[in-house]
C-alpha positions as CSV (number, residue, x, y, z in Angstrom):
1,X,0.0,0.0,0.0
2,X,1.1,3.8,-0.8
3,X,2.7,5.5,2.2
4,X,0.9,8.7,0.7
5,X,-2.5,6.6,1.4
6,X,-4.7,8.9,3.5
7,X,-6.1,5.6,5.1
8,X,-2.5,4.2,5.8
9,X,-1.1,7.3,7.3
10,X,-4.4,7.2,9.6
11,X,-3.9,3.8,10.7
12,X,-0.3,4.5,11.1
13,X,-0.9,7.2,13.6
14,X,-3.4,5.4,15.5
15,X,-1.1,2.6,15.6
16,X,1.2,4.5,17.3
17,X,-1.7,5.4,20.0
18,X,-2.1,2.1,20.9
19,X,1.4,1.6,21.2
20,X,1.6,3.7,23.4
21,X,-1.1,2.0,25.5
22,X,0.5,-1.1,25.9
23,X,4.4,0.1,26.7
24,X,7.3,-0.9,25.7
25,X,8.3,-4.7,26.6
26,X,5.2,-5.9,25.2
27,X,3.9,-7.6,22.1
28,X,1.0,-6.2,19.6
29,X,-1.9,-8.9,18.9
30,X,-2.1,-11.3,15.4
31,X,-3.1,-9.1,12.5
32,X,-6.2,-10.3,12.0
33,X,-7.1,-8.7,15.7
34,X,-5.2,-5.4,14.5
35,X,-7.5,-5.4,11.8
36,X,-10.1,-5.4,13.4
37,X,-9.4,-2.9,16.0
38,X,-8.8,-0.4,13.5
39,X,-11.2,-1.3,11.1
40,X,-8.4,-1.9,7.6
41,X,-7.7,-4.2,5.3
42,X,-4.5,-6.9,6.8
43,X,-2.6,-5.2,3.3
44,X,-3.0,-2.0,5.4
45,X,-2.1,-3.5,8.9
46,X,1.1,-5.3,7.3
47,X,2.2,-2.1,5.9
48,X,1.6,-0.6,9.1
49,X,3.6,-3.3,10.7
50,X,6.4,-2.6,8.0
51,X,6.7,0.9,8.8
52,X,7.1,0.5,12.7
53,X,9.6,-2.0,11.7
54,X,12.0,0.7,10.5
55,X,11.3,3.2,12.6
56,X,12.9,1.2,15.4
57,X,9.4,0.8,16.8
58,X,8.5,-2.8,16.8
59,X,10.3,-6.2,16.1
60,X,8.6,-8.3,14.0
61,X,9.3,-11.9,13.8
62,X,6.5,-14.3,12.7
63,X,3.7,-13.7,14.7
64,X,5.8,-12.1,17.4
65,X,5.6,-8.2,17.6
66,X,7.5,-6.8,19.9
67,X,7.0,-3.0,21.3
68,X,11.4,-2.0,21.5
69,X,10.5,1.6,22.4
70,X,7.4,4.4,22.7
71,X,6.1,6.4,19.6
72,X,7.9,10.2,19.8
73,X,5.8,13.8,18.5
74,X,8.0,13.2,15.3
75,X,6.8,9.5,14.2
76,X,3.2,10.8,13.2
77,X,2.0,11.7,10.1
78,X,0.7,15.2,10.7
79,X,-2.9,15.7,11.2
80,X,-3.6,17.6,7.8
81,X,-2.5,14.3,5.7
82,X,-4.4,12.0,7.5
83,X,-8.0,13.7,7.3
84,X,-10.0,12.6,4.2
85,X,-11.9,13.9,1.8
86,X,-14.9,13.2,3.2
87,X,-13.7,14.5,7.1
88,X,-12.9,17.4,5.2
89,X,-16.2,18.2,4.0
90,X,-17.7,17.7,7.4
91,X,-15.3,19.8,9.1
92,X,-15.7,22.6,7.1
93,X,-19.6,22.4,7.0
94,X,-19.5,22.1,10.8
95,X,-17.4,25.3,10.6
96,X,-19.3,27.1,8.2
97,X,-22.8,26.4,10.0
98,X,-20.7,27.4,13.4
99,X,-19.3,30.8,12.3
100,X,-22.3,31.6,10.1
101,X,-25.0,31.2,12.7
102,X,-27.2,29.9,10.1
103,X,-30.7,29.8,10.8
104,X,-33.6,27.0,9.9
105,X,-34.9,27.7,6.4
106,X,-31.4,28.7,4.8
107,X,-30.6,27.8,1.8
108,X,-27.6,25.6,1.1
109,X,-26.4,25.7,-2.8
110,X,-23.5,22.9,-3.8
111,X,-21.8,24.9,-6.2
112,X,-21.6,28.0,-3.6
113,X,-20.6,25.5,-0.9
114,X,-17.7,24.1,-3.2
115,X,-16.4,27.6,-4.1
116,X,-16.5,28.6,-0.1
117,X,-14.8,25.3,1.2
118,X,-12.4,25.1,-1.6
119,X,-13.4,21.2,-2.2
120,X,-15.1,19.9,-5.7
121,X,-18.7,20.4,-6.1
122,X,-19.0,16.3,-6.3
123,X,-17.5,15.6,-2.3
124,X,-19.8,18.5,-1.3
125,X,-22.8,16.9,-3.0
126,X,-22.0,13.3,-1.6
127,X,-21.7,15.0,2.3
128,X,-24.9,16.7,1.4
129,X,-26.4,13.7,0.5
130,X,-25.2,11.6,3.5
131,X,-26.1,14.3,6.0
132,X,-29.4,14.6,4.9
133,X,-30.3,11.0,6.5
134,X,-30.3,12.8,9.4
135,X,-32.7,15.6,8.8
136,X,-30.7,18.4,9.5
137,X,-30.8,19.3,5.6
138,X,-33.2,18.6,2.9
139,X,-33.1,18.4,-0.7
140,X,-36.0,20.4,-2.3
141,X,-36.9,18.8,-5.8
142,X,-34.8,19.6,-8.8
143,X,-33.8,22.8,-6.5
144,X,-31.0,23.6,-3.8
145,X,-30.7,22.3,-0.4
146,X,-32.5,23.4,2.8
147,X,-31.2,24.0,7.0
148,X,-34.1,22.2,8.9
149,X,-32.3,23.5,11.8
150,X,-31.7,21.9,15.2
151,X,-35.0,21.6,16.9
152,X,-35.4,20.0,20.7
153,X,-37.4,16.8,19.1
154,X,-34.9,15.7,16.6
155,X,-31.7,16.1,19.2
156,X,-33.7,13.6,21.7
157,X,-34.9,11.2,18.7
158,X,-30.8,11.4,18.1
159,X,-29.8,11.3,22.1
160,X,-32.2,7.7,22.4
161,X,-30.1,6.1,19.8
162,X,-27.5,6.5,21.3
163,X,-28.1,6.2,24.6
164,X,-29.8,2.6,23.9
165,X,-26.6,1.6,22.0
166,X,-23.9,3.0,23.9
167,X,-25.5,1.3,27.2
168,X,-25.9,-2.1,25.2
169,X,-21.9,-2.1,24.5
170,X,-21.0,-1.2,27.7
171,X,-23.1,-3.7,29.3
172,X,-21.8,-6.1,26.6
173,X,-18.8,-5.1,27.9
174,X,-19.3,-5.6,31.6
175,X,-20.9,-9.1,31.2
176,X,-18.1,-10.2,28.7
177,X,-15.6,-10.0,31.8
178,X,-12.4,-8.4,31.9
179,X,-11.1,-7.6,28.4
180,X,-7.4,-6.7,28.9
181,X,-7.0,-4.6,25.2
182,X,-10.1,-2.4,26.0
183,X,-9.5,-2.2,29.6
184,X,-5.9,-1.2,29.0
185,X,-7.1,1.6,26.5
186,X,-9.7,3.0,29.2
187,X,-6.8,3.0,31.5
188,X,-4.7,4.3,29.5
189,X,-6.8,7.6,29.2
190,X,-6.7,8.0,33.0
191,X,-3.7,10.4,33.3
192,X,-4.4,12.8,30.2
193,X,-8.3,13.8,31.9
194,X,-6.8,14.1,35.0
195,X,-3.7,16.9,33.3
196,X,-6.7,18.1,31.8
197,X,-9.3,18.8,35.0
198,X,-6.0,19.9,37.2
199,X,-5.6,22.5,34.8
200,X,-9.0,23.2,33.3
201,X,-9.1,27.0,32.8
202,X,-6.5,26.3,30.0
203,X,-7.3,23.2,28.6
204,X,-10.5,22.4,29.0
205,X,-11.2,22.9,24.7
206,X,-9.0,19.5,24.9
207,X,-11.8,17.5,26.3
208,X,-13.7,16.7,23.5
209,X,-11.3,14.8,22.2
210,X,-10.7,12.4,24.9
211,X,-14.2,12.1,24.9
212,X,-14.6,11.0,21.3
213,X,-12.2,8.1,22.2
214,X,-13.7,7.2,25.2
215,X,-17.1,6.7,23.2
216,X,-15.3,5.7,20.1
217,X,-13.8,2.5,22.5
218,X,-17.1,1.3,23.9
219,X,-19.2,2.1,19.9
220,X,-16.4,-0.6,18.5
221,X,-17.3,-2.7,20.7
222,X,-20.4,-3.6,19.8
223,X,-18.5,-4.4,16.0
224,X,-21.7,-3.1,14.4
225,X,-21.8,-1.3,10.9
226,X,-25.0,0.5,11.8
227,X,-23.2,2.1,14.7
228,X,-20.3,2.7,12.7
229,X,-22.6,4.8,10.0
230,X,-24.0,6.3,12.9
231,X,-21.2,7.7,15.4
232,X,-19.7,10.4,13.2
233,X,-23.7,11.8,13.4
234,X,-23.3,11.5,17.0
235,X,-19.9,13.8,17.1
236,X,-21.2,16.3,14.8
237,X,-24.7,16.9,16.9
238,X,-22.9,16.9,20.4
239,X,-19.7,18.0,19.7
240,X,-19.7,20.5,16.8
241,X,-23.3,21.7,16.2
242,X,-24.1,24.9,15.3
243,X,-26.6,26.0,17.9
244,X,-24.6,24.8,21.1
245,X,-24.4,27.6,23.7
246,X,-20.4,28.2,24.5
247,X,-21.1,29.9,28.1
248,X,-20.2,27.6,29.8
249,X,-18.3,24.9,28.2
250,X,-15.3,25.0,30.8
251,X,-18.2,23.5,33.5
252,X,-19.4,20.9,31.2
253,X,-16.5,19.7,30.5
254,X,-15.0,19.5,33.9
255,X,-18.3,17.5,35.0
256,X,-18.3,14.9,32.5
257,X,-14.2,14.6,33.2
258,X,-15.0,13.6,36.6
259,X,-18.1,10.9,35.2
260,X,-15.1,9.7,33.0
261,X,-13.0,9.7,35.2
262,X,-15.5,7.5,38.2
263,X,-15.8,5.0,35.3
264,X,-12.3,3.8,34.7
265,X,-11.4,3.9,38.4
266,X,-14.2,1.9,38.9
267,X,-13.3,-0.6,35.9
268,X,-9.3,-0.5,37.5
269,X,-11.1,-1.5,41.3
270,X,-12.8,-4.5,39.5
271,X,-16.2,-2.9,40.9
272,X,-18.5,-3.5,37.6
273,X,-21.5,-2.3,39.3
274,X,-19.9,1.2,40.2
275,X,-18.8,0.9,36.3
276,X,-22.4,0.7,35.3
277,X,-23.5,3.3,37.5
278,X,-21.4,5.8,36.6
279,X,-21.6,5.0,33.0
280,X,-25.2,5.5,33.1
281,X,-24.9,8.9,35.0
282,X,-22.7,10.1,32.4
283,X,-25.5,9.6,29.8
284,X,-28.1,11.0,32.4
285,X,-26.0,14.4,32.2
286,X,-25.7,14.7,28.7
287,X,-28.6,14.6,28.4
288,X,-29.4,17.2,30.6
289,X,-26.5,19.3,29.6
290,X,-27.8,19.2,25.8
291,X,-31.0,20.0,27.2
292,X,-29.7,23.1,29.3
293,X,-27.0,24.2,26.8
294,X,-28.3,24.7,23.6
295,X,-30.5,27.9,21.5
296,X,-33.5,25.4,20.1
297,X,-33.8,26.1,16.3
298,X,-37.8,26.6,17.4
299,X,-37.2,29.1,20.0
300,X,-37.1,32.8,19.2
């Protein structure tokens, strides 16, 4: 596979992440179970393996693959190579519906969108196409695209899918016993929310991101293509929609840190219960939170 692959560099970098999980000393899984955990072809994964190879990062002997030392800043791709076409498009949308404080009933037009986000008018009208299973945006016939805007029914009709799948794979989880690759990569996230609530007045715009993995882990583990179509919907509409009150973002965050934070001590204690509980209280306050937080498309 092309090192210039957007996909390989991707999987390269989050390679490294996981890397970085399990420490030096230890071995990587087969490459069928690498695979999987990253969702990519085995060409991808061996190319992958290749690359780590001669770096200096891993020895790889048979099915052996030995971590030799910790990823550095300077082994990853950098982020603008390893965003596709299609992340593009969503970004940029997100950004543009953001900035422009766009109300319900404006009217989106592909070839204006294209010129504005710098993108061909074809990878605009495939985003357009995929958002609109949604709702947020309809096509009128044979005419230009429609903002439906972000009313307080469609973000619950969105909140109960999730909710019901999120606590299915976590529960799945729990009942499963201890899994020692997803346990290690809850873990694993422990020290980075706790660098981020000790110093939240500066980094608390860092959250989000931890908290896309920490969903991201328990969505995979459910190893269902519906859920996969359907978490980048669920990051766009509670992490980057364009009607979400800022105020008081630093509070949020810091709450839902310490939710986070309850469930992976609890999973390190062995106390499944306390997992649960705390898992399901951190859906309780999003929901409230998205309740509380956000300017309703229907309200004046």
């Amino acid at each position: 596979m092309s090192r210039d692959n957007v996909i390989y560099k991707e999987a390269y970098n989050r390679s490294l992440d996981r890397i970085a999980e399990f420490g030096a000393g230890e071995c990587q899984p087969s490459e069928a179970r690498i695979a999987s955990l990253l969702g990519i072809t085995r060409t991808t994964v061996r190319a992958v393996l290749e690359h780590l190879q001669e770096v200096g990062i891993l020895q790889w002997e048979g099915r052996r693959k030995a971590i030799l030392r910790l990823s550095a800043p300077q082994d990853y791709y950098p982020a603008d190579e390893t965003v596709s076409r299609s992340e593009q498009v969503e970004t940029v949308f997100m950004e543009h519906v953001l900035g422009g404080d766009l109300a319900p009933g404006t009217i989106l037009r592909e070839s204006e969108l294209a010129r504005d986000f710098g993108l061909s008018l074809s990878a605009v009208r495939e985003f357009l196409i995929r958002f609109s299973r949604i709702g947020l945006i309809e096509k009128e016939p044979n005419r230009h695209w429609v903002l439906r805007g972000f009313t307080r029914s469609f973000a619950m009709e969105v909140f109960e899918v999730r909710e019901t799948w999120e606590k299915l794979a976590f529960d799945r989880f729990l009942a499963a016993g201890p899994d020692p690759e997803m346990q290690k990569a809850l873990l694993a996230m422990r020290p980075e929310l706790e660098a981020i609530r000790t110093d939240i007045d500066r980094r608390y715009l860092e959250f989000p991101g931890q908290d896309e993995a920490f969903h991201r882990l328990n969505f995979e583990y459910l190893n269902n293509r519906f859920v996969y179509d359907f978490f980048p919907v669920v990051l766009m509409i509670f992490h980057y929609h364009y009607r979400w009150n800022k105020s008081d973002e630093k509070e949020r965050n810091l709450a839902a840190i310490e939710v986070h934070l309850a469930v992976i001590e609890a999973l390190a204690e062995g106390d499944t219960a306390a997992a649960r509980r705390a898992f399901h209280s951190h859906l309780d306050q999003a929901r409230r939170t998205l309740l509380q937080s956000v300017r309703w498309g229907e309200e004046p």
